[in-house]
C-alpha positions in Angstrom: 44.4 7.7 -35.8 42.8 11.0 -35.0 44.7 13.8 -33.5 44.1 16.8 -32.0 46.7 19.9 -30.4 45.6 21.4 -26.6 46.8 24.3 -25.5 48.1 24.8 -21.7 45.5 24.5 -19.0 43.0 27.5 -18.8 43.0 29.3 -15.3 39.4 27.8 -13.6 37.9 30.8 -13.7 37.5 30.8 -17.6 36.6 26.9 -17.7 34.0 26.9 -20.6 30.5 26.3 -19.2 29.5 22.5 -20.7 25.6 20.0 -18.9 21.2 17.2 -15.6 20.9 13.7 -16.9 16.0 7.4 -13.1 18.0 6.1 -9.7 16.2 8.7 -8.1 16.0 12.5 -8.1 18.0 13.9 -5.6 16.8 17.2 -3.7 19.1 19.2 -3.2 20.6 21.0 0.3 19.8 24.5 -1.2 19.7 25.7 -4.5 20.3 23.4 -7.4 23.2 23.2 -8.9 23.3 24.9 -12.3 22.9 22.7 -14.6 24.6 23.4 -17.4 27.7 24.2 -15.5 30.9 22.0 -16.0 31.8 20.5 -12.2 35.1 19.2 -12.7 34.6 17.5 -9.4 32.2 15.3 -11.7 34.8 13.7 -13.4 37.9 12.1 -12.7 39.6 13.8 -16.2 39.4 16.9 -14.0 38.9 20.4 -16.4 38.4 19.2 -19.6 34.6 18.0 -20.0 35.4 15.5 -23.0 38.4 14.4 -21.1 36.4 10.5 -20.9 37.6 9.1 -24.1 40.6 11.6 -25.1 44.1 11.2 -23.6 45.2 14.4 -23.3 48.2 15.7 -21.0 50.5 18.7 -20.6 54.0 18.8 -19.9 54.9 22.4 -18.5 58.5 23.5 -17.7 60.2 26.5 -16.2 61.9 28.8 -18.4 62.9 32.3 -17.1 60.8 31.9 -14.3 57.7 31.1 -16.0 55.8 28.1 -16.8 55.8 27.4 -20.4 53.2 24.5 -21.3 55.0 22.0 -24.3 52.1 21.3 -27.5 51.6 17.5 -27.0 50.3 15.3 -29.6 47.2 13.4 -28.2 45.2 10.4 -29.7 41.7 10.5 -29.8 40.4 7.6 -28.3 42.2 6.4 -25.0 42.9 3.1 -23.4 40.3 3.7 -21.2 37.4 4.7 -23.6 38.1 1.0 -25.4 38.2 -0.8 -22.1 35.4 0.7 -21.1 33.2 0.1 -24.2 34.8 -4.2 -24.1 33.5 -4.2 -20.7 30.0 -3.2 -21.3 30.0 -5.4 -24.1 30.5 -8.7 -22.2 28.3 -7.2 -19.5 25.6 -7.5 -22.4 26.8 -10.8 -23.2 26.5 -12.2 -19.7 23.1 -10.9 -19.5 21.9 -12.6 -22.5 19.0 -15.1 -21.8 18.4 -14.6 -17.6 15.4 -11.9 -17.8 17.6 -9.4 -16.0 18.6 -11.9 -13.0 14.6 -11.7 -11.6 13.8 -15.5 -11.3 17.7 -16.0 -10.2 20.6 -17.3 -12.3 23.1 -19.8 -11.2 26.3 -18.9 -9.0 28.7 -19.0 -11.6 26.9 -16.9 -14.2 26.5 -13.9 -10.6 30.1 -14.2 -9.9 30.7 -13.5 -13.7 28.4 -10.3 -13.4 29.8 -9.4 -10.4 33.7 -9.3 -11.4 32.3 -7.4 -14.8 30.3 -4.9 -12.7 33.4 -4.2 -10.5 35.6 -3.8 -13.6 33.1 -0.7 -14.8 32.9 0.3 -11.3 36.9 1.0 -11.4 36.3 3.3 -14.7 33.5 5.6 -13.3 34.0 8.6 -15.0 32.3 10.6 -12.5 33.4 9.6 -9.0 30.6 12.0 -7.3 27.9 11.8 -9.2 25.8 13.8 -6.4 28.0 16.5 -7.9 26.6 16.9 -11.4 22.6 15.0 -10.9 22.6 15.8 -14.8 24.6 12.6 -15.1 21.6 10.8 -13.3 18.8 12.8 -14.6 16.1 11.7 -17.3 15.1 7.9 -18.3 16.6 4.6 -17.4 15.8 0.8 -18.3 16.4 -2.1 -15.9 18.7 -4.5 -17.6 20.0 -6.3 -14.1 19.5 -6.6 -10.8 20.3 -9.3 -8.1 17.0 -8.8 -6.4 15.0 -12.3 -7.4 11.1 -13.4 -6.9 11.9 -17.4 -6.2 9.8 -20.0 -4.5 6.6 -19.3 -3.1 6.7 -15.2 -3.6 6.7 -16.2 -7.2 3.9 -18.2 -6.9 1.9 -16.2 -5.2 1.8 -13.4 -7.1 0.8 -15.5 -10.0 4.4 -14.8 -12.0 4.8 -18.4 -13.2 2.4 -18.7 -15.6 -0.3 -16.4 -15.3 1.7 -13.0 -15.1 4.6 -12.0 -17.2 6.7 -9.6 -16.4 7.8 -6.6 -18.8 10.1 -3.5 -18.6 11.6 -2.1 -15.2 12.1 1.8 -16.1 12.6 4.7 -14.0 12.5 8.4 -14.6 14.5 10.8 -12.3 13.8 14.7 -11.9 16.2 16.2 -10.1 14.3 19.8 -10.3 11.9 18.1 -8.5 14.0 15.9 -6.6 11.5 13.4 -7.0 12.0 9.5 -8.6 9.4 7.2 -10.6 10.1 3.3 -10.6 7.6 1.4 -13.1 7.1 -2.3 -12.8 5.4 -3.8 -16.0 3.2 -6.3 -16.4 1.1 -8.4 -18.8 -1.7 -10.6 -17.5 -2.4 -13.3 -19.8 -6.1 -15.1 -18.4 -7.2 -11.2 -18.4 -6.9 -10.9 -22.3 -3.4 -9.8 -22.2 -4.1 -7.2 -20.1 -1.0 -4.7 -19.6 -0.5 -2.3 -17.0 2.1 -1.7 -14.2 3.0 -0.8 -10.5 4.1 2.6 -10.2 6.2 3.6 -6.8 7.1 7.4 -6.8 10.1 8.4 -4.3 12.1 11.4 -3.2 15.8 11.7 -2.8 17.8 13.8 -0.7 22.1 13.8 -1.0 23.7 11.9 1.7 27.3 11.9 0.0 29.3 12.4 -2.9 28.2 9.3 -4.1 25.3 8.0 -2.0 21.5 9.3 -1.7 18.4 8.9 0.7 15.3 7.7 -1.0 12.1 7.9 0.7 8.9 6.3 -0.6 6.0 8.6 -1.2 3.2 6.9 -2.9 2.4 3.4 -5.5 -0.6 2.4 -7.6 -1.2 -0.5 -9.8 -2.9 0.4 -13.3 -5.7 -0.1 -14.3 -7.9 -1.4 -11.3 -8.6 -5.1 -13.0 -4.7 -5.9 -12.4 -5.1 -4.1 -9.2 -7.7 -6.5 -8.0 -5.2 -9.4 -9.2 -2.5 -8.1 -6.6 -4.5 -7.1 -4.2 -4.0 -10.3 -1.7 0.0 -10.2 -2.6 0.1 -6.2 -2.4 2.4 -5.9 0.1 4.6 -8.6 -0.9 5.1 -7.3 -4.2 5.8 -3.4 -2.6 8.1 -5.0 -0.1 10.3 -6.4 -2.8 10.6 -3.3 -5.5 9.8 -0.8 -2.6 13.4 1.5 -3.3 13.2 3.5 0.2 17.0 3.1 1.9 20.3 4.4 0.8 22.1 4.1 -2.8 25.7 4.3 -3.7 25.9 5.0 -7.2 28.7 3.6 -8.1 29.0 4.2 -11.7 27.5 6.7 -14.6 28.0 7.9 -18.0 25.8 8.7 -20.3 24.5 5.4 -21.9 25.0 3.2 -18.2 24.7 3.2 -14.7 25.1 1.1 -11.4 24.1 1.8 -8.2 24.3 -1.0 -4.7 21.8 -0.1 -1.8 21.7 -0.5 1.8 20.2 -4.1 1.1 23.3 -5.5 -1.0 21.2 -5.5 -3.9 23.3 -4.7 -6.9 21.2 -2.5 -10.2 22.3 -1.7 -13.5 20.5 0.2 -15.8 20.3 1.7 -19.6 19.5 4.9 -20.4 16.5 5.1 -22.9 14.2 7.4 -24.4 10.9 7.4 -22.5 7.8 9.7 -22.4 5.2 7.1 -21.1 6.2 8.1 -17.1 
């Protein structure tokens, strides 16, 4: 295995400068912060800005009335770093085959989820996220949520047969402070037409951890699917409008999870996406 030496802690004030990362944009109270500064408050391996995945410690003793820091061998990869990466692997296990939870799955398979989600949830590597937005910042994929179109809403907006559903992503600008959701879709009597429900949002901190979304604007693209909606607009905004509180409740860089004011649980993927 790997090793590497470290040195005795560097005084704050010459922490090397490390770098913001769709939830939803966050405006800040004031100036942003900078963005390519290291917050240690960001993460819970404090100073060091690669701490997530090393295990790295000092032992410092007094000699002569000064603090002498003791050279420690440290593996590379921690404990943590492989727990982290087994849980996110049977998270994508347990989501195989239930089209992100949207049509519902059964009790057992959302109790599985949910003890997998909580297990992440106890690694966060950046307990106040709201702290370092780049950790939130740029493109993200819906892979499961526990909000569900059953019974009759499915029905009526035509999402049995007629309408399928495709990719949940969202983009997050935290310059802007400012949040786009995009809901997919593909209407098969229309010669496959594609197009989508866009709902743009704004964010303001509300904690360490939680934010205030506000909904700004949506449009469904291009009119034709509009005019298929149109009847069931408002039931379809009511269920994917985002305006309330979320707790984001875990983020790295490949994964997030946030829970809002609804009890709705989210996890997404970060992805490359320039289409928003």
């Amino acid at each position: 295995m790997a090793t590497k030496f470290i040195q005795p802690p560097i005084p704050a004030s010459h922490v090397f400068p490390p770098k913001p990362s769709t939830l939803w944009m966050m405006k800040l109270h004031g100036p942003l912060l900078a963005t390519h500064q290291w917050n240690k408050k960001c993460s819970r391996f404090g100073e060091n800005p690669f701490g997530f995945g090393l295990s790295s410690s000092v032992k410092a003793a007094e000699q002569s009335s000064e603090l002498v820091a003791e050279e420690k061998v440290i593996p590379e990869e921690s404990s943590d770093y492989r727990k982290v990466a087994q849980i996110k692997r049977d998270i994508y296990d347990a989501l195989q085959g239930i089209n992100r939870g949207i049509f519902g799955v059964t009790s057992t398979k959302k109790t599985e989820i949910l003890k997998l989600v909580e297990l992440l949830e106890s690694q966060n590597p950046n307990p106040e996220p709201t702290s370092c937005l780049e950790k939130v910042s740029g493109s993200w994929k819906l892979i499961y949520s526990t909000i569900t179109i059953l019974g009759s809403k499915r029905t009526k907006l035509g999402l049995r047969d007629f309408i399928s559903l495709g990719d949940f992503v969202q983009s997050i600008d935290v310059v802007e402070g400012k949040a786009v959701n995009a809901v997919k879709f593909s209407a098969k009597g229309l010669n496959l037409l594609n197009g989508q429900l866009t709902i743009e949002a704004s964010f303001n901190i509300a904690s360490k951890s939680r934010v205030d979304i506000s909904y700004i604007k949506s449009v469904i693209t291009p009119e034709q699917l509009m005019n298929v909606f149109r009847k069931n607009f408002d039931l379809l905004l009511g269920i994917f409008n985002p305006e309330g509180w979320l707790e984001i409740t875990y983020v790295d860089d490949s994964m997030r999870i946030g829970r809002d004011d609804k009890g709705n649980i989210f996890i997404l993927e970060r992805f490359e996406d320039n289409t928003l």
